[in-house]
N, C-alpha and C positions, 0 to 999 in steps of 0.2 A: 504493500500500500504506500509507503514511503518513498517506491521508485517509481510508482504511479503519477502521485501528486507529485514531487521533484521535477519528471517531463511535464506536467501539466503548463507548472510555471516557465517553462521555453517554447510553449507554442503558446501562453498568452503573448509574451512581450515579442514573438513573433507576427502573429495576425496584428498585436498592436503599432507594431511597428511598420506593418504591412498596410493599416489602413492610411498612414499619415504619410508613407513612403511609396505607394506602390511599384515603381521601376527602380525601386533601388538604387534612387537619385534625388538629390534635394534633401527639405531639413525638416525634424518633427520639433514641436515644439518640450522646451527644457523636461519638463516631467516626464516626459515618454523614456527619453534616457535613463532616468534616476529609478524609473519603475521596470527597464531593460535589467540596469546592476543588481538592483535586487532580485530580480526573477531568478535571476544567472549563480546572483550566493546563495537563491534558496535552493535551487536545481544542485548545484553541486556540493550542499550542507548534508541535505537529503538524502544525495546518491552516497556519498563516502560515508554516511553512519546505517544506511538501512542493513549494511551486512552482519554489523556491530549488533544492532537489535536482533537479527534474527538467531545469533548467538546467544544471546542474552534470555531471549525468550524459549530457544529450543525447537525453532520454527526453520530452521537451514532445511533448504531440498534442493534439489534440483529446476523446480521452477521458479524461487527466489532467482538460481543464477541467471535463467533465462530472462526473469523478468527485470533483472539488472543490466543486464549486455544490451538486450534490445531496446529498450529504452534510452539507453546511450546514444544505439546506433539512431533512433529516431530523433535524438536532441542534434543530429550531425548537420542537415540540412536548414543549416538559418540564415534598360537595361545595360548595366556593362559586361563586357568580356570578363573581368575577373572577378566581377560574382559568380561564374560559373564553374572560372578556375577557382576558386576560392572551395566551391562547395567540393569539385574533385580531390583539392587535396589535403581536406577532412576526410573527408570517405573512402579515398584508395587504401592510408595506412592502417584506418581501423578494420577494414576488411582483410585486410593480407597482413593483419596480425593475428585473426582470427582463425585463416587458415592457413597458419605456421600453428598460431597451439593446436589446432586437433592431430598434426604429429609430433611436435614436442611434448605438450602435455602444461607447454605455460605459456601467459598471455604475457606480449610485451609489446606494449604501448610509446615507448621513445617518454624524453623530456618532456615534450612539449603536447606531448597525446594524450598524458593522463587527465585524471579526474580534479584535476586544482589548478595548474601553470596556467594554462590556457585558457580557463575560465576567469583566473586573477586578472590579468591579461587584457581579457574583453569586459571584466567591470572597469578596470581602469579608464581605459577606451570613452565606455559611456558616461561614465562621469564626470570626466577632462571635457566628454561633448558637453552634456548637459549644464557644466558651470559656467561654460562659454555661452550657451544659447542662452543664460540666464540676462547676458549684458548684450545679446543680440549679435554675438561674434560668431561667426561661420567662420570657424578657425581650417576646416580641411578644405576649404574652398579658395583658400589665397594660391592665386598662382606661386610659383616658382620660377620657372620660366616656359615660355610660351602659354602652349592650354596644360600644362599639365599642374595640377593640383597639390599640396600636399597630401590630401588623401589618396592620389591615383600614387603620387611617385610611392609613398608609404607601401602601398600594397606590392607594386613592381618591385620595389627595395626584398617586398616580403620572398617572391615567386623566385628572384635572381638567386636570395640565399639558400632557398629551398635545391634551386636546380645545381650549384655547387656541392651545397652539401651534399647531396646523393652523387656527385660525382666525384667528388676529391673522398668522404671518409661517411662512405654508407653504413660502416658499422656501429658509427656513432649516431644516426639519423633515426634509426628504429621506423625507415621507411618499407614500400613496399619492394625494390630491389634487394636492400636485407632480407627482408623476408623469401623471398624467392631463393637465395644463396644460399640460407640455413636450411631452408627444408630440402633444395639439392642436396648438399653438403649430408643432411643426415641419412637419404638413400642413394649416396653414390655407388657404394656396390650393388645395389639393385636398381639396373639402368630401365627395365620394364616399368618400376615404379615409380621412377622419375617422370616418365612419359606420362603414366595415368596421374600424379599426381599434377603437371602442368597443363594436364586438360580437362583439368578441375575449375582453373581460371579461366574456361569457354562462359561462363555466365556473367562472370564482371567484366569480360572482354568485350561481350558484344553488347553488356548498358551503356558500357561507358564507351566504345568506338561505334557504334551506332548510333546512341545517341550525341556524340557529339560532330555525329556526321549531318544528324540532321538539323540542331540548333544553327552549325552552321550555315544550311541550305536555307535553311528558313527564317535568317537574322534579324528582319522585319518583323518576324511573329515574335521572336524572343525579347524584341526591344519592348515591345507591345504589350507582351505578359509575361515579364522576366521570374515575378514570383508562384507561377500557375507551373510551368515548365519544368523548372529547379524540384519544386515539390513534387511533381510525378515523378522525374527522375529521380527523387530521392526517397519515394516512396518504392519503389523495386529497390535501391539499395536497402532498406530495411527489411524488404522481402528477403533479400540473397540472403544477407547477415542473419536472419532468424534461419534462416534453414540450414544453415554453416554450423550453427551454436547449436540449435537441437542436432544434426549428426554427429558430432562431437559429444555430447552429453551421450546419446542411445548408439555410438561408435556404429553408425549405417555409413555407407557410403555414400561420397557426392555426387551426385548426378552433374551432368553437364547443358540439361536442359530444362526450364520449367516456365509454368505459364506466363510468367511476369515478362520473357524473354519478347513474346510474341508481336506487341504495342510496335517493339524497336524496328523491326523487320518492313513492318508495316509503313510507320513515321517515315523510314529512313527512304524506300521504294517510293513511296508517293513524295518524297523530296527531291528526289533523284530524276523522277520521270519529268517532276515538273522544271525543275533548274537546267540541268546535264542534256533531256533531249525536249528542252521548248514544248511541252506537250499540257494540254489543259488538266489539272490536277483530277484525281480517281475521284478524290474526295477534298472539301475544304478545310485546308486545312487548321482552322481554327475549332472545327467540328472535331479535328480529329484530337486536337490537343486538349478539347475538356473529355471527348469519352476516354481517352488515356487517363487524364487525371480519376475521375470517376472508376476507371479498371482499374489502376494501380492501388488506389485506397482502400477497395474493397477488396481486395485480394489480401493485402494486408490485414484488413479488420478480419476478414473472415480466417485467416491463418490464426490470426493471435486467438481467437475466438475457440478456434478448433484445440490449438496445442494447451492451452487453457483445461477444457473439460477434459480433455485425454488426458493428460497430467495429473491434474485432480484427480480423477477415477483410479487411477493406476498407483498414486502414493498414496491412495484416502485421505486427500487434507481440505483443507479449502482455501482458495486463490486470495483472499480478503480479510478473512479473520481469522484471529488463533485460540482454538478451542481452550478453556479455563481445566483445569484439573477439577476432578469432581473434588467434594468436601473429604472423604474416606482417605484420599491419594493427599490431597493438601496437608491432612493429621498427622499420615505418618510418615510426610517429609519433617512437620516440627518436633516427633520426638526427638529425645536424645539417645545416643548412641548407649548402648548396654555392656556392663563394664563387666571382664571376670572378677 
Protein backbone atom coordinates (compact mmCIF):
# COMPACT_ATOMS: atom_id res chain seq x y z
CA UNK A 1 0.00 0.00 0.00
CA UNK A 2 2.83 2.39 0.75
CA UNK A 3 4.35 1.65 -2.98
CA UNK A 4 0.93 2.20 -4.10
CA UNK A 5 0.37 5.65 -2.76
CA UNK A 6 4.23 6.64 -3.09
CA UNK A 7 3.53 6.23 -7.22
CA UNK A 8 0.24 7.92 -6.73
CA UNK A 9 2.15 11.04 -5.73
CA UNK A 10 4.38 11.16 -9.21
CA UNK A 11 1.46 10.86 -11.41
CA UNK A 12 -0.29 13.63 -9.42
CA UNK A 13 2.45 16.31 -9.96
CA UNK A 14 2.77 14.72 -13.29
CA UNK A 15 -0.96 15.39 -14.85
CA UNK A 16 -0.38 18.52 -12.64
CA UNK A 17 2.34 19.56 -14.38
CA UNK A 18 0.87 18.34 -17.41
CA UNK A 19 -2.01 20.60 -17.38
CA UNK A 20 -0.03 23.93 -16.90
CA UNK A 21 2.76 22.53 -19.25
CA UNK A 22 1.24 20.56 -21.99
CA UNK A 23 4.23 20.26 -24.61
CA UNK A 24 6.63 20.36 -22.26
CA UNK A 25 7.51 23.84 -22.86
CA UNK A 26 6.84 27.17 -21.07
CA UNK A 27 6.25 27.85 -17.23
CA UNK A 28 3.75 26.76 -14.50
CA UNK A 29 3.17 28.95 -12.20
CA UNK A 30 5.48 28.85 -8.56
CA UNK A 31 3.31 26.24 -6.46
CA UNK A 32 3.08 23.60 -9.01
CA UNK A 33 7.00 23.34 -8.46
CA UNK A 34 6.92 23.23 -4.67
CA UNK A 35 3.87 20.65 -4.88
CA UNK A 36 6.21 18.64 -7.81
CA UNK A 37 9.24 18.56 -4.79
CA UNK A 38 7.19 17.20 -2.43
CA UNK A 39 5.36 14.70 -4.51
CA UNK A 40 8.91 13.46 -5.54
CA UNK A 41 10.02 13.33 -1.32
CA UNK A 42 6.81 11.65 -0.61
CA UNK A 43 7.39 9.10 -3.80
CA UNK A 44 10.76 8.35 -2.78
CA UNK A 45 10.03 8.50 1.51
CA UNK A 46 7.59 5.99 0.76
CA UNK A 47 9.37 3.64 -1.71
CA UNK A 48 12.63 3.32 0.44
CA UNK A 49 10.71 2.52 3.91
CA UNK A 50 7.72 0.25 2.51
CA UNK A 51 10.31 -2.68 2.56
CA UNK A 52 11.34 -1.65 6.12
CA UNK A 53 7.45 -2.16 7.03
CA UNK A 54 6.93 -5.04 5.50
CA UNK A 55 9.61 -6.50 7.70
CA UNK A 56 8.42 -5.00 10.47
CA UNK A 57 5.03 -6.25 10.17
CA UNK A 58 5.95 -9.91 8.74
CA UNK A 59 4.07 -9.10 5.55
CA UNK A 60 7.44 -9.65 2.92
CA UNK A 61 6.32 -11.92 -0.22
CA UNK A 62 6.96 -11.88 -3.34
CA UNK A 63 4.22 -9.55 -4.54
CA UNK A 64 5.57 -6.63 -2.09
CA UNK A 65 8.61 -7.12 -4.47
CA UNK A 66 6.64 -6.86 -7.46
CA UNK A 67 4.64 -4.27 -6.34
CA UNK A 68 7.92 -2.34 -5.50
CA UNK A 69 9.91 -2.63 -8.87
CA UNK A 70 6.93 -1.99 -10.97
CA UNK A 71 5.80 0.82 -9.41
CA UNK A 72 9.24 2.36 -9.99
CA UNK A 73 9.38 1.35 -13.23
CA UNK A 74 5.92 3.31 -13.70
CA UNK A 75 7.34 6.50 -11.74
CA UNK A 76 10.15 6.37 -14.84
CA UNK A 77 8.10 8.03 -17.46
CA UNK A 78 7.64 11.96 -16.29
CA UNK A 79 7.60 19.02 -27.66
CA UNK A 80 11.37 18.72 -27.59
CA UNK A 81 13.71 16.20 -28.61
CA UNK A 82 15.07 15.56 -25.21
CA UNK A 83 12.08 14.99 -23.54
CA UNK A 84 12.08 11.95 -25.36
CA UNK A 85 15.65 11.33 -24.81
CA UNK A 86 15.39 12.10 -21.46
CA UNK A 87 12.49 9.53 -20.83
CA UNK A 88 14.90 6.70 -22.99
CA UNK A 89 17.45 7.15 -20.79
CA UNK A 90 15.52 6.41 -17.41
CA UNK A 91 14.07 3.58 -18.92
CA UNK A 92 16.88 1.80 -20.91
CA UNK A 93 19.19 1.20 -17.54
CA UNK A 94 16.37 0.22 -15.30
CA UNK A 95 15.40 -2.33 -17.68
CA UNK A 96 18.70 -3.81 -18.54
CA UNK A 97 19.35 -3.97 -14.97
CA UNK A 98 16.57 -5.85 -14.51
CA UNK A 99 17.52 -8.36 -16.99
CA UNK A 100 21.12 -8.79 -15.77
CA UNK A 101 19.44 -9.61 -12.09
CA UNK A 102 17.35 -12.50 -13.33
CA UNK A 103 20.88 -14.08 -14.12
CA UNK A 104 22.95 -12.61 -11.54
CA UNK A 105 20.49 -12.89 -8.81
CA UNK A 106 21.20 -8.85 -7.86
CA UNK A 107 19.70 -5.64 -8.95
CA UNK A 108 22.02 -2.99 -9.66
CA UNK A 109 20.90 0.31 -10.34
CA UNK A 110 24.24 2.61 -10.84
CA UNK A 111 24.78 6.01 -8.67
CA UNK A 112 22.42 7.83 -10.12
CA UNK A 113 19.56 5.02 -10.75
CA UNK A 114 18.62 4.43 -7.24
CA UNK A 115 15.95 5.34 -5.14
CA UNK A 116 17.36 8.80 -3.58
CA UNK A 117 20.22 10.72 -5.90
CA UNK A 118 18.09 11.34 -8.53
CA UNK A 119 15.15 12.01 -6.82
CA UNK A 120 17.35 14.73 -4.59
CA UNK A 121 18.27 15.88 -7.71
CA UNK A 122 14.96 16.75 -9.23
CA UNK A 123 13.51 18.39 -5.88
CA UNK A 124 16.24 20.51 -6.05
CA UNK A 125 15.57 21.26 -9.66
CA UNK A 126 11.99 22.26 -8.80
CA UNK A 127 12.55 24.21 -6.13
CA UNK A 128 15.42 26.50 -7.47
CA UNK A 129 12.31 26.79 -10.27
CA UNK A 130 9.77 27.41 -8.14
CA UNK A 131 11.67 30.32 -5.92
CA UNK A 132 12.46 31.88 -9.02
CA UNK A 133 8.89 31.97 -10.50
CA UNK A 134 8.17 33.38 -7.02
CA UNK A 135 9.88 36.98 -8.26
CA UNK A 136 8.74 36.04 -12.00
CA UNK A 137 12.28 35.00 -13.20
CA UNK A 138 12.31 32.20 -15.89
CA UNK A 139 15.69 31.59 -14.81
CA UNK A 140 16.13 28.25 -17.68
CA UNK A 141 14.84 30.52 -20.28
CA UNK A 142 17.95 33.11 -20.45
CA UNK A 143 19.75 32.42 -23.52
CA UNK A 144 23.26 31.61 -23.47
CA UNK A 145 24.17 32.07 -26.75
CA UNK A 146 22.06 32.09 -29.68
CA UNK A 147 18.46 30.10 -29.05
CA UNK A 148 19.98 27.93 -26.94
CA UNK A 149 18.74 28.14 -23.34
CA UNK A 150 20.20 27.33 -20.13
CA UNK A 151 17.65 24.66 -19.66
CA UNK A 152 18.28 23.00 -23.23
CA UNK A 153 22.26 23.53 -22.98
CA UNK A 154 21.79 21.96 -19.19
CA UNK A 155 20.17 18.97 -20.58
CA UNK A 156 22.67 18.50 -23.62
CA UNK A 157 25.47 19.04 -20.84
CA UNK A 158 23.35 16.01 -19.29
CA UNK A 159 23.16 13.55 -22.68
CA UNK A 160 27.16 14.51 -23.75
CA UNK A 161 28.10 13.06 -20.03
CA UNK A 162 25.81 10.24 -20.28
CA UNK A 163 27.24 9.28 -23.83
CA UNK A 164 31.10 9.52 -22.47
CA UNK A 165 30.49 7.87 -19.75
CA UNK A 166 29.32 4.69 -21.29
CA UNK A 167 32.00 5.07 -23.42
CA UNK A 168 35.20 5.83 -21.71
CA UNK A 169 34.27 3.78 -18.09
CA UNK A 170 30.96 1.60 -18.43
CA UNK A 171 31.63 0.00 -15.52
CA UNK A 172 31.39 2.71 -13.42
CA UNK A 173 27.85 3.87 -15.26
CA UNK A 174 25.65 0.84 -14.13
CA UNK A 175 24.27 1.54 -17.67
CA UNK A 176 22.79 -0.66 -20.16
CA UNK A 177 26.05 -1.72 -22.08
CA UNK A 178 27.26 -2.91 -18.45
CA UNK A 179 24.71 -4.74 -18.22
CA UNK A 180 24.83 -6.46 -21.50
CA UNK A 181 28.85 -7.29 -20.61
CA UNK A 182 28.01 -8.81 -17.23
CA UNK A 183 25.42 -11.14 -18.29
CA UNK A 184 27.80 -12.17 -21.57
CA UNK A 185 30.78 -12.37 -19.20
CA UNK A 186 28.76 -14.64 -17.00
CA UNK A 187 27.61 -17.26 -19.83
CA UNK A 188 30.66 -17.17 -21.82
CA UNK A 189 31.27 -20.67 -21.83
CA UNK A 190 27.95 -21.26 -22.92
CA UNK A 191 27.82 -19.49 -26.30
CA UNK A 192 24.16 -21.13 -27.09
CA UNK A 193 23.03 -19.19 -24.08
CA UNK A 194 24.59 -16.01 -24.93
CA UNK A 195 22.46 -16.05 -28.04
CA UNK A 196 19.19 -16.93 -26.20
CA UNK A 197 19.84 -14.61 -23.77
CA UNK A 198 20.44 -11.42 -26.29
CA UNK A 199 17.30 -12.38 -27.98
CA UNK A 200 15.66 -11.63 -24.94
CA UNK A 201 16.34 -7.91 -25.68
CA UNK A 202 13.99 -8.41 -29.00
CA UNK A 203 11.15 -6.63 -26.90
CA UNK A 204 12.96 -3.55 -25.62
CA UNK A 205 14.45 -3.50 -29.06
CA UNK A 206 11.65 -3.18 -31.05
CA UNK A 207 9.75 -0.38 -28.27
CA UNK A 208 12.26 1.59 -28.33
CA UNK A 209 13.66 1.32 -32.27
CA UNK A 210 10.33 1.31 -33.53
CA UNK A 211 9.07 3.58 -31.61
CA UNK A 212 11.44 5.99 -32.10
CA UNK A 213 11.31 5.22 -35.68
CA UNK A 214 8.14 6.59 -35.75
CA UNK A 215 8.04 9.60 -33.27
CA UNK A 216 10.56 10.45 -35.68
CA UNK A 217 8.35 10.05 -38.88
CA UNK A 218 5.65 11.75 -37.20
CA UNK A 219 7.59 14.90 -35.59
CA UNK A 220 4.52 17.03 -36.20
CA UNK A 221 2.21 14.60 -34.15
CA UNK A 222 4.82 14.53 -31.34
CA UNK A 223 5.34 18.31 -31.13
CA UNK A 224 1.49 18.35 -30.90
CA UNK A 225 1.09 15.79 -28.02
CA UNK A 226 4.42 15.24 -26.70
CA UNK A 227 2.92 14.05 -23.31
CA UNK A 228 0.18 11.44 -24.83
CA UNK A 229 3.02 9.64 -26.99
CA UNK A 230 5.83 9.41 -24.07
CA UNK A 231 3.18 7.98 -21.81
CA UNK A 232 2.07 5.07 -24.39
CA UNK A 233 5.56 4.46 -24.96
CA UNK A 234 6.15 4.38 -21.44
CA UNK A 235 3.25 2.55 -20.60
CA UNK A 236 4.74 -0.84 -22.66
CA UNK A 237 7.85 -0.12 -20.97
CA UNK A 238 6.16 -0.90 -17.73
CA UNK A 239 4.43 -3.74 -19.41
CA UNK A 240 8.01 -5.38 -20.47
CA UNK A 241 9.50 -4.53 -16.97
CA UNK A 242 6.52 -6.22 -15.07
CA UNK A 243 6.87 -9.33 -17.07
CA UNK A 244 10.98 -9.31 -16.65
CA UNK A 245 10.35 -9.18 -12.68
CA UNK A 246 7.51 -11.79 -12.43
CA UNK A 247 9.81 -14.21 -14.66
CA UNK A 248 12.53 -13.67 -12.51
CA UNK A 249 10.54 -14.09 -9.36
CA UNK A 250 8.57 -17.67 -10.81
CA UNK A 251 12.29 -18.32 -12.85
CA UNK A 252 9.87 -18.86 -16.47
CA UNK A 253 11.55 -17.82 -19.24
CA UNK A 254 11.57 -14.62 -21.41
CA UNK A 255 9.65 -14.72 -24.33
CA UNK A 256 10.73 -12.49 -27.07
CA UNK A 257 7.27 -11.44 -28.04
CA UNK A 258 4.16 -10.02 -26.51
CA UNK A 259 1.06 -8.13 -27.18
CA UNK A 260 2.29 -4.78 -26.18
CA UNK A 261 4.98 -5.36 -29.01
CA UNK A 262 2.11 -5.07 -31.69
CA UNK A 263 0.85 -0.88 -31.56
CA UNK A 264 4.86 -0.60 -32.61
CA UNK A 265 4.64 -2.48 -35.92
CA UNK A 266 1.70 -0.86 -36.73
CA UNK A 267 2.76 3.15 -35.65
CA UNK A 268 5.86 2.58 -37.37
CA UNK A 269 4.34 0.91 -41.12
CA UNK A 270 1.72 3.52 -41.22
CA UNK A 271 4.68 6.11 -40.76
CA UNK A 272 6.77 4.80 -43.01
CA UNK A 273 4.13 4.25 -45.88
CA UNK A 274 3.09 7.71 -45.31
CA UNK A 275 6.64 9.77 -45.19
CA UNK A 276 9.21 7.13 -47.08
CA UNK A 277 6.71 6.26 -50.01
CA UNK A 278 4.31 9.66 -50.30
CA UNK A 279 1.35 7.56 -49.83
CA UNK A 280 -2.07 8.61 -48.19
CA UNK A 281 -1.98 7.33 -44.43
CA UNK A 282 -3.85 3.59 -43.65
CA UNK A 283 -5.10 5.29 -40.95
CA UNK A 284 -4.93 8.97 -39.07
CA UNK A 285 -2.64 9.14 -37.50
CA UNK A 286 -3.80 10.88 -34.54
CA UNK A 287 -6.55 8.17 -34.29
CA UNK A 288 -3.90 5.83 -34.11
CA UNK A 289 -1.90 7.48 -31.32
CA UNK A 290 -4.99 7.70 -28.71
CA UNK A 291 -6.01 3.94 -29.52
CA UNK A 292 -2.32 3.18 -28.71
CA UNK A 293 -2.54 5.01 -25.79
CA UNK A 294 -5.86 3.48 -24.78
CA UNK A 295 -4.17 -0.21 -25.68
CA UNK A 296 -1.08 0.28 -23.82
CA UNK A 297 -3.00 1.34 -20.46
CA UNK A 298 -5.03 -1.39 -20.58
CA UNK A 299 -2.95 -3.88 -21.06
CA UNK A 300 -1.09 -2.67 -18.28
CA UNK A 301 -4.16 -2.29 -15.91
CA UNK A 302 -5.23 -5.56 -16.98
CA UNK A 303 -1.66 -7.30 -16.37
CA UNK A 304 -1.37 -5.63 -12.98
CA UNK A 305 -4.85 -6.73 -12.29
CA UNK A 306 -4.30 -10.30 -13.22
CA UNK A 307 -0.71 -10.83 -11.43
CA UNK A 308 -2.47 -9.27 -8.53
CA UNK A 309 -5.35 -12.06 -7.90
CA UNK A 310 -2.86 -14.87 -9.09
CA UNK A 311 -0.44 -13.87 -6.44
CA UNK A 312 -2.82 -13.41 -3.93
CA UNK A 313 -4.53 -16.83 -4.43
CA UNK A 314 -1.31 -18.62 -4.78
CA UNK A 315 0.46 -17.06 -1.37
CA UNK A 316 -3.05 -16.79 0.41
CA UNK A 317 -2.49 -13.03 1.48
CA UNK A 318 -4.14 -10.00 0.57
CA UNK A 319 -2.72 -7.26 -1.98
CA UNK A 320 -3.80 -4.21 0.60
CA UNK A 321 -4.15 -5.28 4.12
CA UNK A 322 -2.30 -7.20 6.77
CA UNK A 323 -4.21 -9.60 8.60
CA UNK A 324 -4.09 -8.87 12.61
CA UNK A 325 -3.02 -12.07 14.73
CA UNK A 326 -6.07 -13.52 16.36
CA UNK A 327 -6.38 -12.63 20.26
CA UNK A 328 -5.01 -16.69 21.30
CA UNK A 329 -1.66 -16.13 18.85
CA UNK A 330 -1.26 -12.31 20.31
CA UNK A 331 -1.34 -14.15 24.38
CA UNK A 332 1.11 -16.39 23.73
CA UNK A 333 3.52 -14.08 21.92
CA UNK A 334 3.25 -11.91 25.52
CA UNK A 335 4.05 -14.71 27.62
CA UNK A 336 7.23 -15.16 29.15
CA UNK A 337 9.77 -17.55 28.28
CA UNK A 338 9.71 -20.74 30.80
CA UNK A 339 12.67 -21.19 32.98
CA UNK A 340 14.31 -24.74 34.00
Amino acid sequence: MLTLIGVMFNYVFYFLLGYYTPHLTGVAPAWVYFVSAFCIFAYQSLDNIDGRQARRTGSSSPLGELFDHVCDAASCPLGPWYGYATLLAICLPFYFAHWEEYYSGSLVLGKWNGPTEAQVLSMAVYVGTGIARCYDFDFWSINLFGEISIGKALAISFYIGAVLTCATHPDRSGLSADSIGKVVGMLKHRPGAIIKALLQLTPITVVVGLGSLWIGLSWELFVAHPRTIMMSCAMAFVYLVTRLIVQRICSEPIRIFYVIEAPFFVLSFNAVWTRWFMMTPLVEEEVLMWLFLVYSVSNVVFLGYSLIRQLCAHLKINAFTIPYPSSSAASKKRLPAKRD
